[in-house]
N, C-alpha and C positions, 0 to 999 in steps of 0.2 A: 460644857455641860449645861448649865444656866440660860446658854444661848437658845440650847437646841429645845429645853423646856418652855421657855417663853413663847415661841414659836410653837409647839404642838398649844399649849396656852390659848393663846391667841386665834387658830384656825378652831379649835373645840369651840371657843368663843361665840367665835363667828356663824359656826354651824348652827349653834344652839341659838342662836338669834335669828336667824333665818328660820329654822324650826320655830320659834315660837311666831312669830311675824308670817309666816303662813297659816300657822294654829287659828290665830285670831281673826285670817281671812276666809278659813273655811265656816269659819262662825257667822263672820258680816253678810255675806252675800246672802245665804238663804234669809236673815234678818232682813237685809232690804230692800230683797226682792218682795217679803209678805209686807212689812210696813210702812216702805216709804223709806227716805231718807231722813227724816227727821227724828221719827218714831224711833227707827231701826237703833240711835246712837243709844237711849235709853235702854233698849232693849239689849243690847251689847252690854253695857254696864251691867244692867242685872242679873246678865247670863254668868259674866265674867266674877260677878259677884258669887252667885250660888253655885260655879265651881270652886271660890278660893272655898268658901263654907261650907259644902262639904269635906275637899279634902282635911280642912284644919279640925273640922267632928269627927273625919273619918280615925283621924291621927291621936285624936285624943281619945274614942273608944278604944284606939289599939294599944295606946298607953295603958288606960284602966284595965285594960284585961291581959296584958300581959305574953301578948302575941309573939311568938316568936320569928321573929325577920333575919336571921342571920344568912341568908340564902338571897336576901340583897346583898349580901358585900362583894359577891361575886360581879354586880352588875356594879355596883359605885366603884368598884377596884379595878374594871376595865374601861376605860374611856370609851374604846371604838362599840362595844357592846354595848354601852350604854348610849351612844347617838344611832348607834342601828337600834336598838328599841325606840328611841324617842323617834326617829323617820318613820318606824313603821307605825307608831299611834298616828302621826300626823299623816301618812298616806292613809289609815283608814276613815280619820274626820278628812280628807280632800274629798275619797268617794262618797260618805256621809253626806256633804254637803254637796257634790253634786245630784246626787240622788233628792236630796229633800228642796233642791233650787228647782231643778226641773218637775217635779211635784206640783210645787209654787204654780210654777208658769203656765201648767196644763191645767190646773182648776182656776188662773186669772183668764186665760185663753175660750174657756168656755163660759 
């Protein structure tokens, strides 16, 4: 039993790690395609930044007000559901970012 947990464990893990490890590459690319390589790392941090800061406002307004979330447990209490959600945000920042790279490239191009 213990075995077979460690094991689904470890591949969620894994998943989620590659999920976020793409996350942050759909972010670089359009960054240093407009910046530069240099620019761009700065620009990464501060992205990465005013995402942690919103969601940690976002989390404390819903605190202060008393929101009711019980319609997440539904998604914390299924694993596979919850890495299909997280695959599908991160397919939609891959399109994101190809769309805002290629953007990039057609206004350096002219």
């Amino acid at each position: 039993m213990t075995h077979s947990l460690d094991m689904e464990m470890m591949i969620s893990s894994q998943f989620g790690t590659i999920l976020s490890s793409v996350l942050v590459l759909s972010i670089m690319f359009p960054l240093q395609f407009k910046f530069g390589a240099e620019k761009s790392r700065v620009a990464l941090i501060a992205v990465i930044g005013s995402i942690f800061f919103i969601v940690t406002v976002g989390v404390k307004i819903i605190e202060k007000l008393n929101v009711e979330l019980s319609w997440l447990n539904v998604l914390w209490n299924n694993d596979y559901l919850l890495l299909g959600v997280l695959a599908f945000i991160v397919i939609l920042f891959i399109i994101f970012s190809i769309k805002m790279s290629m953007k990039i490239m057609l206004k350096k191009e002219l």
